[in-house]
C-alpha positions as CSV (number, residue, x, y, z in Angstrom):
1,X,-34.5,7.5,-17.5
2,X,-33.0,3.8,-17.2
3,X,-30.6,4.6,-19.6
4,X,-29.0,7.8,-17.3
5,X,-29.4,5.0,-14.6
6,X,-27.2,2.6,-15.8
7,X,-24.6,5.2,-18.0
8,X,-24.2,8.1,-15.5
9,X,-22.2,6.7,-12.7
10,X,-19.8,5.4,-15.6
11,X,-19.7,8.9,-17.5
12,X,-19.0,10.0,-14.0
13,X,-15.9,7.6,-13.7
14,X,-14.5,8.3,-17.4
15,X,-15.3,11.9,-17.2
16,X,-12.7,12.1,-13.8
17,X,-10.1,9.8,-15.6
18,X,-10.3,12.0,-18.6
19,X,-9.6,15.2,-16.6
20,X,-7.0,13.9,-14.8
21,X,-4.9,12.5,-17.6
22,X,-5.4,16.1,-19.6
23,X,-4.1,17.9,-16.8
24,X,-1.2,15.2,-16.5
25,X,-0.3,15.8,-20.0
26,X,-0.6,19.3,-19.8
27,X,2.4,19.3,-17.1
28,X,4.1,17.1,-18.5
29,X,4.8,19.2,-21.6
30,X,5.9,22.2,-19.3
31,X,9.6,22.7,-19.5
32,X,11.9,22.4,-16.3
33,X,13.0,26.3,-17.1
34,X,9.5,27.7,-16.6
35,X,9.2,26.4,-13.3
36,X,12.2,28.0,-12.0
37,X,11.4,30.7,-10.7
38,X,8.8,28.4,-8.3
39,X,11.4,26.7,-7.3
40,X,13.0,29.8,-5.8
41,X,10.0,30.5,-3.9
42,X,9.6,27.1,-2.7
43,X,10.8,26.6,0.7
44,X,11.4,23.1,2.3
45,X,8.0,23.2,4.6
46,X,5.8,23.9,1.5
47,X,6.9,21.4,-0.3
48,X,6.9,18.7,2.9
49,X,3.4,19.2,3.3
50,X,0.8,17.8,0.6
51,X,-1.9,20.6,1.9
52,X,-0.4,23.8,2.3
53,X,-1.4,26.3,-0.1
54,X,-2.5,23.5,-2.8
55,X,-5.9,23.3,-1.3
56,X,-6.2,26.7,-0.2
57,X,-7.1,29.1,2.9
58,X,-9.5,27.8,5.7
59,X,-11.9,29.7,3.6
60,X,-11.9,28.0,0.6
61,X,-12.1,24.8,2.1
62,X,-14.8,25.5,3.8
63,X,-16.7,26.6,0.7
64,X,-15.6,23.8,-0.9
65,X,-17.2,21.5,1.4
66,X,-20.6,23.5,1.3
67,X,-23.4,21.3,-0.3
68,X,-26.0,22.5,-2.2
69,X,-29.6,22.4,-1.3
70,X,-31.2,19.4,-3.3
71,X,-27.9,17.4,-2.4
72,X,-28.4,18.4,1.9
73,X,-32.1,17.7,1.7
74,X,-31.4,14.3,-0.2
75,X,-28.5,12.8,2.9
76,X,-31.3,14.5,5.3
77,X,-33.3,11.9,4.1
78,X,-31.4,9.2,4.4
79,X,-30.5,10.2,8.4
80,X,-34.5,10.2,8.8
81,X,-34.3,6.0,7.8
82,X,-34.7,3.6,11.6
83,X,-31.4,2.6,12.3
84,X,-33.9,-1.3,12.6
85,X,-34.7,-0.6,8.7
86,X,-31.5,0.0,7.9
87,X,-30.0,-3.1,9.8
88,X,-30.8,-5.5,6.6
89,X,-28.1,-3.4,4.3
90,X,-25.4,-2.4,7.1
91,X,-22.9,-4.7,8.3
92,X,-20.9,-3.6,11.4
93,X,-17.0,-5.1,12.0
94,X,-13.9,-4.6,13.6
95,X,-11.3,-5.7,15.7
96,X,-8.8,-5.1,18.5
97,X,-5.4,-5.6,18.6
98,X,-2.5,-5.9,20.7
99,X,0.6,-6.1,19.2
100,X,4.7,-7.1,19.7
101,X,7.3,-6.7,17.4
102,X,11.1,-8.0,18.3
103,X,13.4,-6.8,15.5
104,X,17.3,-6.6,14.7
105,X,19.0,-4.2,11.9
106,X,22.7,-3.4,11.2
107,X,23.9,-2.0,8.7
108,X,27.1,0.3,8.5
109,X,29.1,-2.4,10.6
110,X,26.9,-1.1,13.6
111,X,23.8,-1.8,15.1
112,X,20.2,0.1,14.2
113,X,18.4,-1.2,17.1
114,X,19.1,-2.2,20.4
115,X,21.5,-0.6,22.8
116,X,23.5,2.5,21.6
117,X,21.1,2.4,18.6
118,X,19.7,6.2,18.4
119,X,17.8,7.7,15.8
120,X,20.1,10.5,14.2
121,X,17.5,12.8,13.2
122,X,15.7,12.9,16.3
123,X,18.7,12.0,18.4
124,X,16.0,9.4,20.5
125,X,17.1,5.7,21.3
126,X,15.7,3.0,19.1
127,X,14.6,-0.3,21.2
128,X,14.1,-3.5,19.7
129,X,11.2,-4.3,20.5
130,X,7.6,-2.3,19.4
131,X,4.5,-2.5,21.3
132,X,1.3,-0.9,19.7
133,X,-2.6,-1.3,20.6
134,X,-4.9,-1.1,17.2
135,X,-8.6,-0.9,16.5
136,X,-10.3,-1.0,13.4
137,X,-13.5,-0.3,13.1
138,X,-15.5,-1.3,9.2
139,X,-19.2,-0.3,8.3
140,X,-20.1,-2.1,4.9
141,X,-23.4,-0.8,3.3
142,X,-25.1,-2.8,0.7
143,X,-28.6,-1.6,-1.6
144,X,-29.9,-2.4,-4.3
145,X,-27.4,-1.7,-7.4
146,X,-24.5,0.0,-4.8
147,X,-22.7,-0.1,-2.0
148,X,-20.2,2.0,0.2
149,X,-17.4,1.2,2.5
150,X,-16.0,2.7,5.5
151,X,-12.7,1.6,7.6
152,X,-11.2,3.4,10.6
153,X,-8.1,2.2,11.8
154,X,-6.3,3.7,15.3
155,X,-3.2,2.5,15.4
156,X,-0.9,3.8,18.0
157,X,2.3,3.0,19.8
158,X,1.9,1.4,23.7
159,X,3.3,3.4,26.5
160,X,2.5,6.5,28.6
161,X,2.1,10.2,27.3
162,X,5.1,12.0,26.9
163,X,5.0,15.5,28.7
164,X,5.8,17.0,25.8
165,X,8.9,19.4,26.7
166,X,11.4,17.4,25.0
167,X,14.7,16.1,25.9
168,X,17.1,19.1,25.8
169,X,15.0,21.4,27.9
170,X,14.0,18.9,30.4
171,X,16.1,15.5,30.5
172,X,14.9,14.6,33.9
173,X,11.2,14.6,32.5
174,X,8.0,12.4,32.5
175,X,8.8,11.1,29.0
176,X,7.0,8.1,27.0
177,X,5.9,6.6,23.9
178,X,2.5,6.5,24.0
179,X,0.4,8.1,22.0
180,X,-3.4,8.8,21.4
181,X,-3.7,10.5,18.4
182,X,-3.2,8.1,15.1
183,X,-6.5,7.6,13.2
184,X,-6.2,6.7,9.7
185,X,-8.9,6.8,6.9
186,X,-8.0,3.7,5.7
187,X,-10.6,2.8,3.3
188,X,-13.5,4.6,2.1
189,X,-14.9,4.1,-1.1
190,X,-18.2,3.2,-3.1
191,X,-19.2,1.1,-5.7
192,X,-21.9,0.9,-8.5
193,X,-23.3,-2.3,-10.6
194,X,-23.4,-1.4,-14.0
195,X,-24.0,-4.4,-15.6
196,X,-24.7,-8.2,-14.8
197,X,-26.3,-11.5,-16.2
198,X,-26.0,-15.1,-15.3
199,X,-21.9,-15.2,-16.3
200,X,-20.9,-11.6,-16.8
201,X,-20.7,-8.9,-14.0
202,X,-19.6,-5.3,-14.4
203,X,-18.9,-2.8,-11.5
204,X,-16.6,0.3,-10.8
205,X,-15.6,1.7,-7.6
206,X,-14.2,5.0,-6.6
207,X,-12.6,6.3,-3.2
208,X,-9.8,4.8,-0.7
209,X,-8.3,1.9,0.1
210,X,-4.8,-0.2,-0.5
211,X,-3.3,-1.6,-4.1
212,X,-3.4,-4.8,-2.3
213,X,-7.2,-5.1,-2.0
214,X,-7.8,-5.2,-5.1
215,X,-4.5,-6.2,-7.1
216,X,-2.6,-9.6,-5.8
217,X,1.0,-9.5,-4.9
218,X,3.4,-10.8,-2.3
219,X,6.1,-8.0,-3.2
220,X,4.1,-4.8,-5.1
221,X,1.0,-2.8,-4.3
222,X,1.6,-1.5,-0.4
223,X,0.4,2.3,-1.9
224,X,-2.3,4.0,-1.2
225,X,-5.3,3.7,-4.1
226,X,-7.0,7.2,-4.4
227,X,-8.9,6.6,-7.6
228,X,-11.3,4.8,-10.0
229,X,-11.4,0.8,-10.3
230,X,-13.4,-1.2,-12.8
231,X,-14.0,-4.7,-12.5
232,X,-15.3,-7.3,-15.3
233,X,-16.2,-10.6,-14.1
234,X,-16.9,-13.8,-16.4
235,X,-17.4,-17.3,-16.1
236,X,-16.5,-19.5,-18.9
237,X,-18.6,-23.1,-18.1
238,X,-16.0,-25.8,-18.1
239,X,-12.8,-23.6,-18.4
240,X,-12.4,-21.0,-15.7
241,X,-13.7,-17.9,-13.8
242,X,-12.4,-15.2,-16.0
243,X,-11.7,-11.6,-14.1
244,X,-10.3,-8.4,-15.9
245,X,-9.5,-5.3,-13.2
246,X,-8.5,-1.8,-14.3
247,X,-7.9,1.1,-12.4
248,X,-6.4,4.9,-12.5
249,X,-4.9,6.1,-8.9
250,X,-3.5,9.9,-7.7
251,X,-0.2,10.0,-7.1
252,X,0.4,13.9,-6.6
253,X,-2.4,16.3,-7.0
254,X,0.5,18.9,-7.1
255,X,1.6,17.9,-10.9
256,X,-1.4,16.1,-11.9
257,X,0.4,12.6,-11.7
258,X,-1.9,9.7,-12.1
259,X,-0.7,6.1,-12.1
260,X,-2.8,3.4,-13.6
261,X,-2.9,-0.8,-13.1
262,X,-4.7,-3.6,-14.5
263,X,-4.6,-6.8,-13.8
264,X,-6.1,-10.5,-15.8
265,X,-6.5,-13.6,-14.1
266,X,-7.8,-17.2,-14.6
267,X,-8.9,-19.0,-11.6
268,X,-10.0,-22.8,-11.3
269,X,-8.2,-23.4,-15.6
270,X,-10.5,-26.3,-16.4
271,X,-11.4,-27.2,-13.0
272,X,-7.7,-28.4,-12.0
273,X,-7.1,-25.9,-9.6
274,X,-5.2,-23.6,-11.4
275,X,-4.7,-20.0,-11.3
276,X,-3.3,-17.6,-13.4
277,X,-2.7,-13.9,-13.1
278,X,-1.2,-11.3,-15.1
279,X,-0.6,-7.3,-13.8
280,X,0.7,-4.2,-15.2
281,X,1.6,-1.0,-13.5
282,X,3.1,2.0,-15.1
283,X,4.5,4.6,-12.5
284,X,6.4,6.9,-14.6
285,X,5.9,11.0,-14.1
286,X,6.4,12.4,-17.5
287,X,7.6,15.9,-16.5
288,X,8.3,17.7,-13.7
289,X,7.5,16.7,-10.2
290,X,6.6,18.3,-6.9
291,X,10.4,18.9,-6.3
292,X,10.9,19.9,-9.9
293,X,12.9,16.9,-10.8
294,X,12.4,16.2,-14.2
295,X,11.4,12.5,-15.1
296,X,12.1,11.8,-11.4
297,X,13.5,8.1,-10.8
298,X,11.5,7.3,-7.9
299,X,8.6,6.6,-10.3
300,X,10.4,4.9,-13.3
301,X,8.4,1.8,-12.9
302,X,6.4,-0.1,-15.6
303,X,6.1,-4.1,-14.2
304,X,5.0,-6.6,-15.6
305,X,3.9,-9.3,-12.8
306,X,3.0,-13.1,-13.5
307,X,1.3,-15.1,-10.5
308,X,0.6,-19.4,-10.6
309,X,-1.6,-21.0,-8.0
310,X,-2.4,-24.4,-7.2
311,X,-4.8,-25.3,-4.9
312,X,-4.3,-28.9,-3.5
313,X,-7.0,-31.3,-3.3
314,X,-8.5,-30.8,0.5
315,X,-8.4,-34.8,0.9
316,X,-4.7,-34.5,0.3
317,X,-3.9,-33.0,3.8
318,X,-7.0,-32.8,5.2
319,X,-7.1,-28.9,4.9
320,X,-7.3,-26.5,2.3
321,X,-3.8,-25.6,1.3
322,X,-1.8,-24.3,-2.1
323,X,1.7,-23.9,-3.6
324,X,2.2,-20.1,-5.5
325,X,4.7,-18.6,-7.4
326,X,5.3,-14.9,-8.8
327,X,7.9,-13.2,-11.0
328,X,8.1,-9.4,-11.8
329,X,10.1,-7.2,-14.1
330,X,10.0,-3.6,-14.2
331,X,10.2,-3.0,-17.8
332,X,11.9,0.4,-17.8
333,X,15.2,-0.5,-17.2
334,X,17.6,2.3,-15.6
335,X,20.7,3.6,-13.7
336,X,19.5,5.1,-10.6
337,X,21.4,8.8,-10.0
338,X,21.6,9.4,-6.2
339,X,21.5,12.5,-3.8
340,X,22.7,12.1,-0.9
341,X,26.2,10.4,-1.4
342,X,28.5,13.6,-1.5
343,X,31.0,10.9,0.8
344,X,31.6,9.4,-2.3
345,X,34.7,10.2,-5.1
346,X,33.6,10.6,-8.5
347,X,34.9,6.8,-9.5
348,X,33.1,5.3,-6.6
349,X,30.1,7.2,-7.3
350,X,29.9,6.5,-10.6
351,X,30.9,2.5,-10.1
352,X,27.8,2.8,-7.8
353,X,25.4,4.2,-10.4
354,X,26.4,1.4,-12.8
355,X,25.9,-1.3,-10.6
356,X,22.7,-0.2,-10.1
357,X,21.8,-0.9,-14.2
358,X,19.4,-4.3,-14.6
359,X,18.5,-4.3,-11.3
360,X,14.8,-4.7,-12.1
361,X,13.6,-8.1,-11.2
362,X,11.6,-9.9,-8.2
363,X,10.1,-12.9,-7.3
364,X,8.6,-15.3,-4.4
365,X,7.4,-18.7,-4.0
366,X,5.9,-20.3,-0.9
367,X,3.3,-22.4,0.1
368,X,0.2,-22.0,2.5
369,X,-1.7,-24.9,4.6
370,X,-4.8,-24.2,6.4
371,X,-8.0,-21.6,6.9
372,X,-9.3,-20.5,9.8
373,X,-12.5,-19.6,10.3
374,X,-14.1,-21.0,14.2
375,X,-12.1,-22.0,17.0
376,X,-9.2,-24.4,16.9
377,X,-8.5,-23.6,13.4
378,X,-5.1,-22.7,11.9
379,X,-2.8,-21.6,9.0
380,X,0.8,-21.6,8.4
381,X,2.7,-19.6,5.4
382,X,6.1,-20.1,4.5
383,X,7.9,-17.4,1.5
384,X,11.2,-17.0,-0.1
385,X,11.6,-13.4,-1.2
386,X,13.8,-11.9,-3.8
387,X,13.2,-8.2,-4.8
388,X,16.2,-6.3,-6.8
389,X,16.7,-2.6,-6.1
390,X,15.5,-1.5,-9.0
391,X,12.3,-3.6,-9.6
392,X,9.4,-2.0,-7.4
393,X,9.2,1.7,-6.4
394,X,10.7,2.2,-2.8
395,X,7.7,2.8,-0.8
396,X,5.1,0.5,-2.2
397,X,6.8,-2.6,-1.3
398,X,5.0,-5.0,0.5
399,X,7.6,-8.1,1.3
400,X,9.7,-8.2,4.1
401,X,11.5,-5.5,3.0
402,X,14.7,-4.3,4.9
403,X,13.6,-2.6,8.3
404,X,14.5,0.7,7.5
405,X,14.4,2.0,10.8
406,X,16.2,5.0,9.7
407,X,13.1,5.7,6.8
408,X,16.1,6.2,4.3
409,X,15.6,6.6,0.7
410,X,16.7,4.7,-2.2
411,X,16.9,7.4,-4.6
412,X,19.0,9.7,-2.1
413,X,21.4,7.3,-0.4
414,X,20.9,4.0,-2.4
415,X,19.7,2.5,1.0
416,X,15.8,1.8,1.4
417,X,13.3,-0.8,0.9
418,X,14.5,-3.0,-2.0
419,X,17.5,-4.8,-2.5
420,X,17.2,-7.7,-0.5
421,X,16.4,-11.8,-0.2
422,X,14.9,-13.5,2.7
423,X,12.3,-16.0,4.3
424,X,8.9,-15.7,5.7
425,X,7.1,-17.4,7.9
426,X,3.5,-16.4,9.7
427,X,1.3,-19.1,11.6
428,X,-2.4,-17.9,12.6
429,X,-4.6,-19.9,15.4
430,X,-7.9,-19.3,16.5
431,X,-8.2,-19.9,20.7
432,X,-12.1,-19.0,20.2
433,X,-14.3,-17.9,17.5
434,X,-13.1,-14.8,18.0
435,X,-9.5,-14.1,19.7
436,X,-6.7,-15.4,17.5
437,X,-3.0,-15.4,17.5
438,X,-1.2,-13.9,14.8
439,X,2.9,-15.1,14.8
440,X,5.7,-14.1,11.8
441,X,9.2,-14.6,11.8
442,X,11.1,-13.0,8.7
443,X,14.6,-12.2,7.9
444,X,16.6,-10.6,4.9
445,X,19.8,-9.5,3.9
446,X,21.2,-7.4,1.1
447,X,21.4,-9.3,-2.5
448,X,24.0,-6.4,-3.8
449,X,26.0,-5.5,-1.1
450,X,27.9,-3.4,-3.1
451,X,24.6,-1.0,-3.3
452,X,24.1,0.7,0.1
453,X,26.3,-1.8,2.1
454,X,25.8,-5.3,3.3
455,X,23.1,-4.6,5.1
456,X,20.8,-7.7,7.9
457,X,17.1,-7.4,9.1
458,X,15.1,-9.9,11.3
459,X,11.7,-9.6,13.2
460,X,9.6,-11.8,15.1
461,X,6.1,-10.3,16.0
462,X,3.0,-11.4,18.3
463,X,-0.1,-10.4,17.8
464,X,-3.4,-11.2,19.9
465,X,-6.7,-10.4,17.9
466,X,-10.2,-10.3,18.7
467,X,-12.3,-9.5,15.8
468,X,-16.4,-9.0,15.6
């Protein structure tokens, strides 16, 4: 029995990965001609929504989500446990957050925000300046050999409730911003111990949560992390704390497309304070996607990312503090074909295509003083940014970025979230143990202007914080 108690969770975790990566393979060999005919059927709304039809009638949802008797009777029994018993495995967090964002955007020789600025799809002004009121809300469960993890975040934009009639049919309205209704799973996963000793530790995980939690990066991993995660950890006495991370992720249930990472790292090399980190991602979808695009360019990403710490001696400043460094390259090296630039002649589309070759490199360097922890604490970060337009996928950078009011696309327009240079800087102080103040000021501007158009984004943002 102690050997199904140790090996099943992990069969459990291979057996999904294996699944998925048959399936992936076995759309991948279908041909862009047999899916044709789908295509005709498609229409714009199916394809917009990541539910419809793919998971089925009410119905079968419903069935789906029917346990089985031994499986009811065994959560029954854990709802039967005193919430006092329980208190020595469950920790309860969260915090509350009110937020202000000043930003500035022009591109196309014309302002993005401010006045005149008005979103062209919804036809709505854009301000400058954002106000939203958060909560997040964390339960962390710990026993024995496992654990579980639950994070609810309501994040919603400050202002009254909009009556809802919309502008054309009554101008003269009770019209607002506010709104009520944003929750967001954002994490929920568990976790299993598999194996540990006095240096070695095994564990995987499975469920929700962001690339960042688990892989380091001041540019990459902003996506979402639907999958399986294995961890290794190992101390080598007298050389360093050895780590080795490993993961598979959903990217579209639709076509079977999985993405995987893994990431090494180093930390304290020979106690001189010295980290080292190595990741790998590979994005690609072999095959055809949700929109039948054939080896879509959206996802032609394998990067390669290097990360240097050093962490100061505390005497030095009188506070913790470090200098870091990272470089990427996104190995699969491409001219991106775009959509959405029928304004273009042949020559000047074309000219834009090859200026987009090579474009595949990123980096940042900075430095960071300070930890706060009780009141009267602080930290202050400083970063220089540098992300080509072909070196991370569009939407899981997680730099400063460009502003993108206007949520453009890369691979339609050649405008998005890459392409661009700029400095960072975010100070943190603590006015109590448990209110803080959260301040960043950013900017950035285009490094190929000649790719989407010069093109200038700024923000400064406030943020109050009271965490428990």
């Amino acid at each position: 029995m102690k050997f199904f108690k140790y090996l099943l969770p992990l069969a459990m975790a291979v057996g999904i990965a294996s699944a998925a990566s048959a399936s992936d393979s076995s759309s991948s060999s279908s041909s862009s001609s047999s899916h044709s005919s789908e295509h005709e059927l498609a229409t714009s709304s199916e394809l917009s929504s990541s539910s419809a039809v793919q998971d089925g009638e009410d119905f079968n949802r419903e069935l789906n989500e029917r346990d089985w008797d031994a499986l009811r009777e065994f959560i029954i029994t854990k709802r039967t446990i005193d919430l006092q018993e329980k208190a020595c495995n469950l920790t309860i967090s969260g915090d509350v957050r009110t937020e202000w964002r000043h930003l500035t955007e022009k591109a196309y020789g014309r302002n993005l925000r401010g006045p005149h600025a008005v979103d062209p799809y919804n036809h709505l002004p854009i301000s400058r300046n954002d106000f939203d009121i958060e909560c997040n809300l964390r339960f962390d469960y710990v026993c024995g050999r496992a654990w579980a993890v639950a994070h609810l975040q309501f994040d919603n934009p400050a202002g009254v409730i909009d009556n809802g009639v919309g502008c054309p049919a009554d101008p003269d309205g009770y019209h607002g911003s506010g709104r009520t209704d944003n929750l967001n799973l954002k994490r929920c996963y568990w976790g299993y111990n598999v194996y540990t000793d006095s240096c070695t530790r095994l564990d995987i995980e499975i469920g929700r949560r962001r690339l960042y939690d688990v892989f380091d990066s001041e540019l990459e991993f902003l996506s979402q992390f639907d999958g399986i995660l294995a961890k290794l950890n190992f101390t080598w006495e007298g050389v360093a704390d050895l780590y080795w991370k490993s993961a598979v992720f959903l990217v579209d249930e639709r076509v079977n497309h999985m993405a995987y990472v893994t990431e090494l790292g180093a930390l304290d090399i020979m106690d001189s304070g010295i980290d080292l980190k190595y990741s790998f991602i590979h994005w690609n979808k072999y095959g055809i996607n949700r929109c039948f695009a054939d080896n879509p360019f959206g996802f032609k990403f394998q990067i390669s990312q290097v990360i240097f710490k050093y962490h100061l001696d505390p005497d030095l400043l009188d506070e913790p503090a470090e200098l870091f460094a990272g470089f990427l390259i996104n190995h699969n090296r491409h001219k991106t074909y775009f959509t959405d630039v029928t304004h273009l002649s042949p020559e000047e589309y074309k000219k834009l295509v090859d200026r987009t070759k090579n474009q595949n490199l990123g980096f940042y360097l900075g430095f960071l003083v300070g930890d706060v922890v009780k009141e009267g604490d602080w930290s202050f970060e400083a970063q220089y940014q540098y992300v080509q337009a072909n070196a991370i996928p569009d939407n899981d950078v997680s730099g400063i970025g460009r502003g993108n009011v206007l949520g453009e696309s890369y691979t339609a327009s050649s405008r998005g979230n890459t392409n661009f240079k700029g400095f960072r800087f975010e100070g943190l102080y603590a006015l109590t143990d448990n209110l803080s103040l959260d301040s960043i000021i950013e900017w950035s501007t285009a490094i190929k202007k000649n790719i989407g158009g010069p093109h200038n984004y700024s923000k400064f943002e406030l943020e109050a914080i009271y965490a428990f």
